[in-house]
N, C-alpha and C positions, 0 to 999 in steps of 0.2 A: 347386111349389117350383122355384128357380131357385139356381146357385150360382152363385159370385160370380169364380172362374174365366173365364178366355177360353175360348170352345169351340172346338174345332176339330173342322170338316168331315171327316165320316168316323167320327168317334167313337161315332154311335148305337149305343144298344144296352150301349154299356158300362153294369157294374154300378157302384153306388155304395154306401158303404157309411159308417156314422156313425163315430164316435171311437172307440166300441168294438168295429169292425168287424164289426157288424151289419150286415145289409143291408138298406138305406132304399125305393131304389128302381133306373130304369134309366133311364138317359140316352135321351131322350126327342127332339130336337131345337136347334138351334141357333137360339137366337132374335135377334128384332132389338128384343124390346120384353120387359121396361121397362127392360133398357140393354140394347144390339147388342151379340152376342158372347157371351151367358149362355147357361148349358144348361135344357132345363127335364130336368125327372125326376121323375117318373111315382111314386106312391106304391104300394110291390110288396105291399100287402096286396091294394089294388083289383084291381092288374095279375093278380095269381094269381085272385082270384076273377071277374073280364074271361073269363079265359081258360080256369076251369073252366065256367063259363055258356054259352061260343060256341066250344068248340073240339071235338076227340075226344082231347085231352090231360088227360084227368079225373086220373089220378095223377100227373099232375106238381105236386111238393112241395118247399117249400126244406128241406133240410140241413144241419147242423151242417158247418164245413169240416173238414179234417182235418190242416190246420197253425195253430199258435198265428197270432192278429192280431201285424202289428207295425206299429202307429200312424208310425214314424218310417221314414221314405222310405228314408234312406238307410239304413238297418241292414235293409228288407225287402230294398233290391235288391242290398246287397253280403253279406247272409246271416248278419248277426254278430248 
């Protein structure tokens, strides 16, 4: 998966999350192909099961958050 976003360097690792702020996957890289400047993002069903297969992080689990999603940028980051 790739989003259609400009990426910026440094952002690995952020989470991503669909409409209904679930969580999709993790910001995976900055790419140059099939447009320069897209992120790719990693699908966190694979990722969780990757990393109970080859790690010693066997209980690690995604979780319900513990604040409502709010889809609109600007009312998550001004709190309204």
């Amino acid at each position: 998966m790739v989003t259609l976003t400009p990426g910026v360097p440094g952002d690995s690792g952020s989470g991503f999350l669909n409409g209904s702020g679930e969580a999709i996957g993790v910001l995976s890289t900055l790419q140059l192909a099939p447009l320069a400047g897209t992120n790719g993002v990693g699908d966190i069903g694979k990722e969780l099961t990757y990393l109970h297969a080859n790690s010693s992080f066997g209980a690690i689990q995604l979780v319900p958050g513990t604040e409502p999603f709010k889809p609109n940028l600007v009312e998550a980051i001004l709190g309204s």
